[in-house]
C-alpha positions as CSV (number, residue, x, y, z in Angstrom):
1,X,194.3,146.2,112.0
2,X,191.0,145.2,112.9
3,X,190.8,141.9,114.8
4,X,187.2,139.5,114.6
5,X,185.3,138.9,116.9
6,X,185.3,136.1,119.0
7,X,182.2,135.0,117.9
8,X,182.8,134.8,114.6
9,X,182.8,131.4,112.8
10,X,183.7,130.8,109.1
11,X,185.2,128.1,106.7
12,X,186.9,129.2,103.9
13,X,187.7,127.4,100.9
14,X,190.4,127.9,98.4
15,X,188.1,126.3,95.3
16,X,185.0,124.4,95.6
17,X,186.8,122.3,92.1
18,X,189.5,120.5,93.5
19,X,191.4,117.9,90.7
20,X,190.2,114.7,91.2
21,X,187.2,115.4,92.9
22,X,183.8,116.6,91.9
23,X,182.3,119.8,92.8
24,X,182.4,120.0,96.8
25,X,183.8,116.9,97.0
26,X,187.0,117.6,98.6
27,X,186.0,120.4,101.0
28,X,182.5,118.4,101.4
29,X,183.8,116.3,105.3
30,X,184.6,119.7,106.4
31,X,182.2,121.8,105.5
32,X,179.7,119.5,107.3
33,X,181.5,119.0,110.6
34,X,181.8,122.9,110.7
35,X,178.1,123.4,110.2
36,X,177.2,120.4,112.9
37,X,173.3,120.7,113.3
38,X,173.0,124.2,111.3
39,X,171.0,123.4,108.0
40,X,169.9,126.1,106.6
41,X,172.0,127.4,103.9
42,X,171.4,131.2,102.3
43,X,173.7,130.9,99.2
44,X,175.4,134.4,97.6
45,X,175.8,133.6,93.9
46,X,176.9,137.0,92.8
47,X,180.4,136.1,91.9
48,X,178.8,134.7,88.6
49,X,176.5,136.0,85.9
50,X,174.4,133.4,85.9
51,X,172.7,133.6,88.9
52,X,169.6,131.1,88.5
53,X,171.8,127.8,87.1
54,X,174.6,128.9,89.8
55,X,172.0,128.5,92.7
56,X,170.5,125.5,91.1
57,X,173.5,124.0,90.6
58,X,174.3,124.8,94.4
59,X,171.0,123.6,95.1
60,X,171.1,120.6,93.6
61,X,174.8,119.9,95.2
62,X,173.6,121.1,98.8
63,X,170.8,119.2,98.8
64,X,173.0,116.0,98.1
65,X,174.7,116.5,101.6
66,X,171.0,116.9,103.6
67,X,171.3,120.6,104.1
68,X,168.5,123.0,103.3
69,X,169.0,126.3,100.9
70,X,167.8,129.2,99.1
71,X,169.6,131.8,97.2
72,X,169.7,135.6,98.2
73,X,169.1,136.7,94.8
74,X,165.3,135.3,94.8
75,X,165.2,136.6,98.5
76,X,162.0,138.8,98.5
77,X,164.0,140.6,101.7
78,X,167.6,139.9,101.5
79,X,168.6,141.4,105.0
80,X,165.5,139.4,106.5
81,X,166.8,136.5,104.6
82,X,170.0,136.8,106.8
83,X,168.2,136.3,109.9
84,X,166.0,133.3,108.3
85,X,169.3,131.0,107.9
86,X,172.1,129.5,110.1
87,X,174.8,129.8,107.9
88,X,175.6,132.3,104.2
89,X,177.7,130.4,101.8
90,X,179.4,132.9,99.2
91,X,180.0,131.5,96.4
92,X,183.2,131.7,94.1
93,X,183.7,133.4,90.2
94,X,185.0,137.1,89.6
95,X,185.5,139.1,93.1
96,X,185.7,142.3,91.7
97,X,181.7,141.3,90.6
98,X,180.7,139.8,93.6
99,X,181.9,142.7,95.5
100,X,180.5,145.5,93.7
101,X,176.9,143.9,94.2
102,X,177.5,143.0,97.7
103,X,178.5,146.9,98.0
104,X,174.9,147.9,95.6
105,X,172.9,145.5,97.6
106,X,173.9,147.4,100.6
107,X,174.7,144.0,102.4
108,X,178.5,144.4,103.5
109,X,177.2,145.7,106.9
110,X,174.9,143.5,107.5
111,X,176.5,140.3,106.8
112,X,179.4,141.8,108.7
113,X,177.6,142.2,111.7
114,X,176.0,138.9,111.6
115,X,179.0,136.7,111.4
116,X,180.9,138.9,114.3
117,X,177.9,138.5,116.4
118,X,178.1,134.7,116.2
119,X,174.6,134.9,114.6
120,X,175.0,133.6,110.7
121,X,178.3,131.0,110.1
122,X,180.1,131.8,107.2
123,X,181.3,129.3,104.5
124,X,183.5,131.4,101.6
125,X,184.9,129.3,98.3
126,X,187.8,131.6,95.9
127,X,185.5,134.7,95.8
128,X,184.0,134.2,98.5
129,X,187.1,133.6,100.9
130,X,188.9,136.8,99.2
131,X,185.7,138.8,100.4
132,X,186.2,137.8,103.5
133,X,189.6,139.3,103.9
134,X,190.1,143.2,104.6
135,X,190.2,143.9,101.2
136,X,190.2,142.1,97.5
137,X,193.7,143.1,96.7
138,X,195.3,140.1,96.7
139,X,192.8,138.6,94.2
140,X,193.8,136.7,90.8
141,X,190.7,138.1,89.1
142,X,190.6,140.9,86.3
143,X,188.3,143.9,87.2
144,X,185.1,143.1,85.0
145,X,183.7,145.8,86.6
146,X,184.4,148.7,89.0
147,X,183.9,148.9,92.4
148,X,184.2,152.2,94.4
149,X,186.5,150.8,96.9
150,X,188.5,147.5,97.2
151,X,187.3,147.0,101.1
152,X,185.7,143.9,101.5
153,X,184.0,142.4,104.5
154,X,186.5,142.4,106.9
155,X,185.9,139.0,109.0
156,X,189.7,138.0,109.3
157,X,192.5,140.2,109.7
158,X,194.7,138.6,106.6
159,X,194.6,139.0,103.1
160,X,193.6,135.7,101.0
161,X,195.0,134.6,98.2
162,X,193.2,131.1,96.9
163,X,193.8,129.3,94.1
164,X,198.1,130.1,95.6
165,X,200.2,128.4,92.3
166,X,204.2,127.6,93.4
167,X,206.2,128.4,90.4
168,X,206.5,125.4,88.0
169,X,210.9,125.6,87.4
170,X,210.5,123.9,84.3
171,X,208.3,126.8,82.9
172,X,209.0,129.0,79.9
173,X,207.3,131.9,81.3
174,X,209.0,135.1,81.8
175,X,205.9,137.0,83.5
176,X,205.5,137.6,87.5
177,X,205.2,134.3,89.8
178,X,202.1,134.1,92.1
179,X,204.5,135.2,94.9
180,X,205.6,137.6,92.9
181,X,203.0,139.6,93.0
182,X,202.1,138.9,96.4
183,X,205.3,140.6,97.3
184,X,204.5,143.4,95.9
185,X,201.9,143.8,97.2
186,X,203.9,143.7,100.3
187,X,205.6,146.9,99.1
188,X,202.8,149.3,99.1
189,X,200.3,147.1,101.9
190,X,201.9,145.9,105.8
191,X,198.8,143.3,106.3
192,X,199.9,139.5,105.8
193,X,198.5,137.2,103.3
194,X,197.9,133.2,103.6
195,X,198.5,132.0,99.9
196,X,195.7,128.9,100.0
197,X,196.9,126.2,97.5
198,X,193.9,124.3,96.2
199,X,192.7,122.1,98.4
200,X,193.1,123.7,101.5
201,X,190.7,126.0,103.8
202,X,190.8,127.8,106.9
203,X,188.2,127.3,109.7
204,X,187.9,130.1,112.2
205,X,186.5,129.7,115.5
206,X,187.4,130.9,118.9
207,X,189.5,133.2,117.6
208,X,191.7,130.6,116.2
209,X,193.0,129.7,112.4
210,X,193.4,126.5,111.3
211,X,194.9,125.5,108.2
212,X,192.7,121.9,106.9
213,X,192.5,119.9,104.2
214,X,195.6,118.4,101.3
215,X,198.4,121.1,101.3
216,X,200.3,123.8,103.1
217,X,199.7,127.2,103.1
218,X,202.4,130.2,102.4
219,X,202.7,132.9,104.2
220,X,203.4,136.1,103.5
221,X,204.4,138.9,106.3
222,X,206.0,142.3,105.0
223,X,210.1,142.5,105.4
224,X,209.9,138.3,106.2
225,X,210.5,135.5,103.4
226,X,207.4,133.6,102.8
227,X,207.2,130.4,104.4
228,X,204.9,127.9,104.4
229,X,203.0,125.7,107.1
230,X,201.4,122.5,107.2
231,X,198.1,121.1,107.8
232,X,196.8,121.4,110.8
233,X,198.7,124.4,112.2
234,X,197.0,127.1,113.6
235,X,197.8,130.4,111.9
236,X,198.3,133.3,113.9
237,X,198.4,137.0,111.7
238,X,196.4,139.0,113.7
239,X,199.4,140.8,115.6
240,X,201.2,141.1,112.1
């Protein structure tokens, strides 16, 4: 399993909606103290079909907490406007979408190397955290579209699953449970998973994993139960 580099720094959200909070609201005291004096924001909106009113409405919410941005899509040069920003915030919506662009765009390398070289920070909300991961398997998404592979960037050496819904016991439903499927996809796959309920994100720095914000995370290793830890505990899956 490939492990980051040391340099690498990212903050990744489980949803950027968060009930009882507006957009950004909730991750919005963490996302600043892990950017510190970086301003510059280059925002990915390619999760969504909309990809003006999702970068104005980014704009407009960015803005709002004094930091700077511009969206890759109107990017003239969008490897040059890697090296033009301090930090790329991917944006959430369908992964399956957001990876097959980031795969047409020919970007996956290049934003790869940039966050293990310490260079560009990485911020990643639902879509943008699963990308992250080694691959978008453990996704909730349908496949709008088809993408040629399922490897994603590759930044942390766990699977994501945001969005992570316990099973409600007073429920009707006879389908698979969230951990359901996460356990099977523990059958056919050996690299761990950090279900992230919403509200919670995981900053990366050092080489360490921390688990911020409202609620635990489960965790889920191959042959183990899942288990779940609290805030503030640093996660370690890279030996997994």
């Amino acid at each position: 399993m490939q492990v980051p580099a040391l340099a690498s720094r990212l903050l990744l959200i489980s949803s950027s909606n968060v009930h009882g909070y507006g957009f950004l609201d909730q991750p919005e005291p963490e996302i600043l103290s892990f950017l510190g004096t970086r301003k510059r924001i280059l925002f990915v909106p390619y999760a969504m079909a909309d990809l003006d009113g999702y970068g104005l409405a980014m704009l407009a919410r960015l803005t709002k907490m004094g930091l700077e941005m511009t969206s890759i899509h109107r990017a003239q040069y969008r490897v040059g406007a890697l090296d033009d920003a301090d930090a790329l915030f991917v944006g959430g919506g369908n992964t399956f979408r957001l990876l097959k662009r980031l795969r047409d765009l020919e970007l996956i390398a290049p934003i790869r190397d940039r966050v293990n070289r310490g260079v560009l920070s990485y911020i990643g909300s639902s879509a943008g955290s699963n990308v992250a991961g080694p691959t978008i398997r453990t996704t909730n998404d349908m496949p709008i579209v088809e993408c040629p592979s399922f490897d994603a960037l590759g930044l942390v050496p766990f699977q994501i699953n945001p969005h992570y819904l316990d099973a409600d016991p007073y429920s009707t439903h006879q389908g698979e449970t969230r951990e359901d499927r996460l356990l099977q996809y523990l059958e056919e796959n050996a690299t761990p998973v950090v279900g992230l309920r919403e509200g919670s994100l995981l900053r990366v720095e050092n080489g360490t994993t921390t688990l911020l914000g409202l609620r635990p995370a489960r965790i889920f290793r191959r042959g183990q139960a899942p288990m779940d830890v609290p805030v503030g505990s640093v996660i370690d899956l890279a030996s997994s």
